[in-house]
C-alpha positions as a printed NumPy array, in Angstrom:
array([[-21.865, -22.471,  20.111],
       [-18.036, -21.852,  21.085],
       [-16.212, -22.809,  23.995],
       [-13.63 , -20.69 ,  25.158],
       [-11.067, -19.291,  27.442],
       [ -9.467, -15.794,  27.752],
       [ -7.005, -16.387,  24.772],
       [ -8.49 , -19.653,  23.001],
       [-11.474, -20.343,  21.399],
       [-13.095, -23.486,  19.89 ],
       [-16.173, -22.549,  17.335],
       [-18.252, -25.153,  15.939],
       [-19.602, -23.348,  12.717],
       [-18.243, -20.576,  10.49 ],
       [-21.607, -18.279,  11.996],
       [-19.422, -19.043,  15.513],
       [-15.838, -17.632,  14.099],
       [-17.966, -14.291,  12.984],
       [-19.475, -13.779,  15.991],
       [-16.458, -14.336,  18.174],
       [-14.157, -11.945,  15.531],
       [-17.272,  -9.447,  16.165],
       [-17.036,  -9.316,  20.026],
       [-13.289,  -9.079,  19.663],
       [-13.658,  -5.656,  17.609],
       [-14.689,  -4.34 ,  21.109],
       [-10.8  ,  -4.446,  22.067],
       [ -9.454,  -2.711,  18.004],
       [ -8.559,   0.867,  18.082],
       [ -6.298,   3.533,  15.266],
       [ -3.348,   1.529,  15.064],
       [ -4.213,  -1.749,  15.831],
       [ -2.271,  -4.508,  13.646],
       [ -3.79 ,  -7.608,  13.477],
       [ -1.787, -10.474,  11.976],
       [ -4.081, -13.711,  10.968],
       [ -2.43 , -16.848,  10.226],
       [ -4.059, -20.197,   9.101],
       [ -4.482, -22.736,   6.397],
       [ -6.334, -22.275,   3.114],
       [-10.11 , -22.411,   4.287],
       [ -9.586, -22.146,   7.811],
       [-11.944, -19.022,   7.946],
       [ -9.394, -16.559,   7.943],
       [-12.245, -13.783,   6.019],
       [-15.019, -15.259,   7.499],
       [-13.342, -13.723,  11.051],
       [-12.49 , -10.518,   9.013],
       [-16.162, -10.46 ,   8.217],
       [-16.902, -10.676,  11.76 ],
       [-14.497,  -8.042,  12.989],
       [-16.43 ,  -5.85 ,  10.528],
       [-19.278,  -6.443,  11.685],
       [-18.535,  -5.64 ,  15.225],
       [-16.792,  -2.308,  13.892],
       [-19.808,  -1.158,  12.721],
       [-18.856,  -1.65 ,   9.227],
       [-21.69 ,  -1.729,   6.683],
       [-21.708,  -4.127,   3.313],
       [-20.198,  -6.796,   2.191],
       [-16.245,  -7.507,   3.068],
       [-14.915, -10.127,   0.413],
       [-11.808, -11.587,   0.417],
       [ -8.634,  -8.448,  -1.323],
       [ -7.131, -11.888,  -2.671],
       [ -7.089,  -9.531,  -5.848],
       [ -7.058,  -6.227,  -4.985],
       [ -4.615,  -6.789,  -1.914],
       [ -6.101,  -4.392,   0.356],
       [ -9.555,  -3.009,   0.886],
       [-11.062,  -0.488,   3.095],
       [-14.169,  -0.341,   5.089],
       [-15.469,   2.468,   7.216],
       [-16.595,   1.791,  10.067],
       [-16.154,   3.016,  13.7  ],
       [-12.886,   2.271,  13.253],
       [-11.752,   2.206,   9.698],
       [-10.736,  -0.787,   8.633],
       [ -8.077,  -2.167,   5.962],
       [ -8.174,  -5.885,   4.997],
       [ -5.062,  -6.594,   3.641],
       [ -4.186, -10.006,   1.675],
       [ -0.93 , -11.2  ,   1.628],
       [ -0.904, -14.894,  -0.256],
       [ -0.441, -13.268,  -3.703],
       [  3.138, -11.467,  -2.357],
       [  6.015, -13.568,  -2.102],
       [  8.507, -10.462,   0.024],
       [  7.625,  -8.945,   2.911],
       [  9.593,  -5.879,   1.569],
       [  6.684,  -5.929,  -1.214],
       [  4.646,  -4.281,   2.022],
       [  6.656,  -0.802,   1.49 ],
       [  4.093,  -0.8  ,  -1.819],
       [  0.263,  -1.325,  -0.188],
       [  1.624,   1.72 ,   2.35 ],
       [  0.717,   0.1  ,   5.714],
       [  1.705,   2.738,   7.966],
       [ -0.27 ,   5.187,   6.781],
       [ -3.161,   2.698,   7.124],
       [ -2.624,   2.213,  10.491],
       [ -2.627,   6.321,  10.757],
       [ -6.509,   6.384,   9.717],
       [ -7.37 ,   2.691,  11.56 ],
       [ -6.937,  -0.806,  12.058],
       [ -5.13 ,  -3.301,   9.473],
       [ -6.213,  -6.844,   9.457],
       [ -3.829,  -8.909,   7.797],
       [ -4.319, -12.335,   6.233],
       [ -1.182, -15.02 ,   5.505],
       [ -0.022, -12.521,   8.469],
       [  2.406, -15.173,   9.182],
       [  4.54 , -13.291,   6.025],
       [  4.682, -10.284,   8.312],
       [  7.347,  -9.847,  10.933],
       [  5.867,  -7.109,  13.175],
       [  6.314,  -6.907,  17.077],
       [  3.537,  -4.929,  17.951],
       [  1.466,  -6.894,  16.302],
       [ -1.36 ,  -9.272,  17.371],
       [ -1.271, -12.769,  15.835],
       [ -4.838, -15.054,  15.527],
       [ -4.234, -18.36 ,  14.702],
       [ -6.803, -20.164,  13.068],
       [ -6.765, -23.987,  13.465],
       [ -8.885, -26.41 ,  11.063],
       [-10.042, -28.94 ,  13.702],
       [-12.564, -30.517,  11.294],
       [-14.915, -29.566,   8.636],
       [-16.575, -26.727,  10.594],
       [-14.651, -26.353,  14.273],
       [-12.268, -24.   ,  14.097],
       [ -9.656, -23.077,  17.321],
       [ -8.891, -19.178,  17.513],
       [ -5.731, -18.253,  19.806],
       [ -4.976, -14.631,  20.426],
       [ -1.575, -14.187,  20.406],
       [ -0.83 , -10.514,  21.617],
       [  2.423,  -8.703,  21.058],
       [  4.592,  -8.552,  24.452],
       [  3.537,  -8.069,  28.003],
       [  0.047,  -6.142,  26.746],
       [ -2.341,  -6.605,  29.649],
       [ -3.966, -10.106,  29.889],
       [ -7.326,  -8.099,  29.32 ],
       [ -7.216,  -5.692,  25.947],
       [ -6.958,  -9.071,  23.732],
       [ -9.798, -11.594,  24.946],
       [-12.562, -13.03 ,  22.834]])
């Protein structure tokens, strides 16, 4: 169960934050950035997971905590990048993002690190020990519509 408006969203259960990150794949096209931000915990690859999902990916997505990036095919290819393990932003130059973004969508977590303007920030808010508040925060004047749960 979730309660929600355009741009905010309150889930009660991790299950919720999957489902909500899969009906926002709907809006995630080649070139997409997408910048999550939020504690340790807060869900941040149970919402990749999700977006997966609704991407049509197939398998498991696990967390590139190691590996930095990983790539899943899906309708839209997607690369779920992990930033917590680098402490520059210039360190980016390295996993190649660009071309990434040529072939699909990049997810980002600890996107907070990342100082991109076209990119779309999701917040992810502990509440308790399973809510969870999602806020789309979309790069400029994009229209009120492309970036909606």
């Amino acid at each position: 169960m979730a309660t929600t408006t355009s741009r905010e969203l309150v889930t009660d259960a991790p299950e919720a934050t999957e489902d909500a990150a899969a009906r926002f794949a709907r809006h995630v096209r080649r070139g997409d950035l997408l910048l999550l931000q939020g504690e340790m915990g807060a869900g941040k690859t149970t919402f990749v997971r999700g977006l997966a999902r609704g991407l049509g990916v197939a398998g498991d997505v696990m967390s590139p905590t190691f590996q930095l990036v990983r790539v899943y095919r899906g309708q839209v290819q997607l690369a779920h990048v992990d930033l917590y393990r680098l402490s520059v932003a210039a360190d980016l130059a390295d996993l190649g993002l660009d071309e990434l973004l040529d072939e699909g969508a990049a997810v980002v977590e600890w996107g907070e690190r990342l100082r991109e303007p076209g990119a779309v920030r999701i917040v992810i808010e502990v509440l308790d020990e399973r809510r969870r508040r999602l806020r789309i925060d979309p790069p400029g004047e994009e229209a009120p519509n492309r970036w909606s749960w």
